[in-house]
FISETI-944691 format. One record per residue (C-alpha): z, y, x. Coordinates in steps of 0.2 Angstrom, whole numbers, plus 5000, padded with zeros to 4 digits. Example, Ala and Ser with C-alpha at 12.3 -4.5 7.8 and 13.67 -1.06 7.14 Angstrom:
503949785062/503649955068/
//
This chain:
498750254949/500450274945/501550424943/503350474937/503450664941/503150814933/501450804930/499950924922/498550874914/497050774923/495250704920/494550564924/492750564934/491550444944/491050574958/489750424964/488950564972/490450614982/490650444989/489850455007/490550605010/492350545007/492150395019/491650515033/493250655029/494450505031/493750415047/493750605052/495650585049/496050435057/494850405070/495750235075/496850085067/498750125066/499850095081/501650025079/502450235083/501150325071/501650405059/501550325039/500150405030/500750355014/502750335008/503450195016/504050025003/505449945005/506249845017/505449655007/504249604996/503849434988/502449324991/501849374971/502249564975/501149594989/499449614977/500049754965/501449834979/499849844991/498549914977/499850034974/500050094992/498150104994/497650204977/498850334977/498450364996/496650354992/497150464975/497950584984/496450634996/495350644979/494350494982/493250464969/493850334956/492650184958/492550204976/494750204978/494850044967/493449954976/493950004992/495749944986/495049774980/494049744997/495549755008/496849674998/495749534995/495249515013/497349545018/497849405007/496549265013/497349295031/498849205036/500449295031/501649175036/501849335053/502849445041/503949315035/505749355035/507249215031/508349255020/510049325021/511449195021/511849285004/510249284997/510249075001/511849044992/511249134976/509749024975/510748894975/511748944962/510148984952/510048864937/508448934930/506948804929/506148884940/506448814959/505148864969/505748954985/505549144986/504349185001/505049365010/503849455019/504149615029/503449765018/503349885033/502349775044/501449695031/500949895024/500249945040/499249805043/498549825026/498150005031/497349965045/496249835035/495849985024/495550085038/494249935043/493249905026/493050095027/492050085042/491049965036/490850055019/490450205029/488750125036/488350075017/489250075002/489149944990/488549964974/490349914963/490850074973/489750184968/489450104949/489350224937/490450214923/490950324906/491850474908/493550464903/494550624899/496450604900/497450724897/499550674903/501050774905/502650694911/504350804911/506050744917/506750904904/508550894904/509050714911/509650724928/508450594934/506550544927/506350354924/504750354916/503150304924/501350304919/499650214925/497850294921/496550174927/494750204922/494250084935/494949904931/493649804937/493249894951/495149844956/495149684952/493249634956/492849604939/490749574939/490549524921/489749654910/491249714900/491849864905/493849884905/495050034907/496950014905/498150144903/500150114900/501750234899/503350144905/505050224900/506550164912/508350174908/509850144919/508650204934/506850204937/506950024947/506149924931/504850054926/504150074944/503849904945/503149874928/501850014931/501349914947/501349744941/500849734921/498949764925/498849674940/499649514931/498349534917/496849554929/497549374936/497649294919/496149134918/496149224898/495849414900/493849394896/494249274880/495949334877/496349494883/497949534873/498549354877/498349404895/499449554889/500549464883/500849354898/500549484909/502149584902/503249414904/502749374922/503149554928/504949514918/505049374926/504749444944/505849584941/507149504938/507049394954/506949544962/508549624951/509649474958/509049484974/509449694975/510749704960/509649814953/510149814934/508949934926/507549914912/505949994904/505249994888/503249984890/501749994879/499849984887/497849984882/496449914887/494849974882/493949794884/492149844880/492049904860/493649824857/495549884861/497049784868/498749854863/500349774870/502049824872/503949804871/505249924865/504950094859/503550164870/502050194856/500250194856/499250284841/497550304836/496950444827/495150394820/494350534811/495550624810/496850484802/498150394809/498050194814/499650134817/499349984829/500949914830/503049914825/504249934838/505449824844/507249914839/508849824836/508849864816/507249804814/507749634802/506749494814/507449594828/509149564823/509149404817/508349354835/509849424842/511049354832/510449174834/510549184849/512449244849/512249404852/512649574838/511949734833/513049874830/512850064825/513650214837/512650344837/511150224833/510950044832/511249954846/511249774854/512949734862/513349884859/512249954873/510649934872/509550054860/507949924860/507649754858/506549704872/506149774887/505949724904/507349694918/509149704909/509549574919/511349554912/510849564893/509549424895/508949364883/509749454868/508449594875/506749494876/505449494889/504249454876/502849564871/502149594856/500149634856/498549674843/496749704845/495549804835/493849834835/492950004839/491650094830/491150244839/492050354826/493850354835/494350524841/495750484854/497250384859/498950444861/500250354873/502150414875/503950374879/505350384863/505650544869/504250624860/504050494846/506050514843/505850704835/503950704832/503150604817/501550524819/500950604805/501050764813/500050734828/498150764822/498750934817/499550994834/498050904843/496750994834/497751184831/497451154850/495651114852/495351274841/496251384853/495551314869/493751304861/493651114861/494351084879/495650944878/496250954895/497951034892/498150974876/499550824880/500650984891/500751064873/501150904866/502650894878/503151064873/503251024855/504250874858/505251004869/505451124856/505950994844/507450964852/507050814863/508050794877/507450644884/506150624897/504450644888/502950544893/501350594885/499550554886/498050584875/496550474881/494950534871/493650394863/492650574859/492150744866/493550834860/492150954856/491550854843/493150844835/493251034834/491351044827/491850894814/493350974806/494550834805/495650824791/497150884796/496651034806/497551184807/499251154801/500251054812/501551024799/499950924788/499350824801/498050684795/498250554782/499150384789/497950224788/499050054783/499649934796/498849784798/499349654788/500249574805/501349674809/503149714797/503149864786/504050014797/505850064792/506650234791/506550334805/508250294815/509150434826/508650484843/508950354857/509550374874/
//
């Protein structure tokens, strides 16, 4: 579901067809429930986790185990949905762990407005229990599948690259999920798929746990069905909130920029904080959806400032002097002069959009929006309309252009990239051309001068 290494290229199938088949090749694998001295399939979590962790932090577990063996979308988040939702009507109160002496005299020194006790549960007992609950719903699946399972659903092609280039560590993450209702157990007749790039700084802590927790706190808003980019909204300030619990309780002190989309039917959800983007390029145009949040930006800087903080200029505009964006998730220690607030926008689809582009600063930084129909489409012409590969060359160019950051990048197609070749966008061909720049909606502040690459 999520991912922060090196990465190629992927799309995105149903396989219904496959379904039955898969069910047999993993109760072929493990014949029987885990016992206490088996081995982990899957990468063990941490030591705790919150009583408001354990949904995303299990999903999380079981789809990239269930992504790993190749299971077909619908059937991994279904599966997913079945046995977390089963795990958490049981009793949990078994894993529950007390608190460290440590942990107890922070909370009392907590002054937020928020009193409620934290709930520690043991992540390693609580993990193997939810795989053997998997392992269960498996079983049963494997007699007969339910429909949600084996839904059909459109084709998405998505094409992501992810590189750490020459930072010593990668901290950006990403989420691809085609099958959000199937996850959440969404019955209504809209169909959803959300896909988000996170860009961590001062370690990777923040942008793990944003690309675990943002959808799942949007799938549990009562708004997503009348209010989907309210429930964005909300969703990116719960995970903030729930990071930084967990920030005080580790000493984590890392952060992430973040910017999503969900595709809500015929209409598209952007939300996001920091300088993460999202584009659409619509006939060979480019929508610019929304502004980001950088210190120099006039209401981000006034924001700041009323609230005693400053912005200054080193090598780019910073706030404190440290910071190279004005909102973000995590920063605990430069709360909340760097706002877990999210910004959001909605537009409507026509049919005639050709794809979205997702990606970190660290492509954004060196290369202009402007310039992104042309590299996309000199592509399509030299891979005959396949867009598989097309967000590797994207990185590339990013690469080439000096970017030394870590670079994020994925290209999720409204269209048959075929068609996009056969209807000679504007902008095809020279790179350096790219395609004419649609205005921003009237919402959103006019965009300022480029500023200097950002670490």
């Amino acid at each position: 579901m999520s991912s922060g290494a090196p990465q190629k290229s992927s799309q995105m199938a149903s396989g219904a067809e496959e379904t039955p088949g898969f069910l047999d090749m993993l109760l072929q694998d493990f014949p029987a429930p885990l016992n206490p001295e088996d081995p982990w399939p899957w990468k063990a979590p941490g030591m705790v986790l919150s009583q408001e962790e354990v949904e995303g932090e299990l999903a999380e577990l079981a789809m990239g185990f269930l992504g790993s063996r190749k299971a077909p979308p619908p059937l991994a988040a279904a599966l997913t949905h079945e046995a977390v939702s089963q795990l958490l009507q049981t009793d949990l109160s078994e894993f529950r762990k007390l608190p460290r002496e440590e942990e107890e005299e922070e909370e009392e020194d907590d002054h937020e407005e928020e009193k409620a006790p934290v709930t520690l549960l043991d992540a390693q007992s609580l993990a193997r229990s939810f795989f053997n609950r998997l392992w269960e719903v498996a079983g049963q699946w494997q007699k007969q599948v339910p429909l949600a399972a084996r839904a059909s659903q459109r084709q998405w092609l998505v094409s992501i690259h992810a590189i750490r280039n020459t930072r010593r560590k990668m901290e950006d993450r990403h989420v691809s999920l085609p099958s959000f209702n199937q996850l959440f157990g969404l019955s209504d007749p809209v169909d959803r798929a959300y896909f988000a790039v996170f860009d961590g700084h001062g370690g990777v802590d923040a942008a793990r746990y944003a690309a675990v927790h943002v959808h799942t706190n949007a799938a549990r808003q009562p708004e997503l069905p009348t209010d989907p980019a309210g429930a964005l909204r909300e969703a990116f300030r719960r995970t903030d909130q729930m990071f930084l619990r967990k920030a005080k309780r580790e000493r984590l002190q890392s952060g992430t920029t973040g910017v999503c989309a969900l595709i809500a039917g015929a209409t598209l959800h952007v939300a996001w904080l920091g300088d993460s983007q999202v584009i659409l390029v619509q006939q060979g145009q480019v929508v610019k959806l929304m502004e980001p949040h950088r210190p120099e930006r006039q209401d981000e800087k006034a924001r700041i400032e009323a609230l005693g903080g400053f912005v200054s200029h080193m090598d780019c505009w910073r706030v404190n002097g440290t910071l190279a964006v004005s909102r973000a998730i995590g920063d605990v220690f430069q709360k909340p002069y760097v706002s877990g607030e999210a910004d959001a926008a909605s537009r409507a689809l026509t049919g005639s959009e050709d794809y979205l582009l997702l990606a970190c600063d660290g492509f954004f930084d060196v290369v202009p929006h402007q310039e992104v129909v042309g590299l996309v489409q000199s592509h399509l012409m030299r891979q005959q309309g396949s867009g598989l590969h097309v967000a590797e060359e994207l990185v590339s160019a990013a690469r080439e252009r000096g970017s030394h950051d870590n670079i994020t990048v994925m290209v999720v197609f409204l269209r048959d990239p075929q068609e996009l070749l056969e209807g000679g966008n504007q902008g095809a061909g020279d790179p350096q051309a790219g395609g004419r720049s649609q205005d921003l909606p009237s919402s959103l502040p006019e965009p300022e001068t480029q500023a200097p690459p950002r670490s």
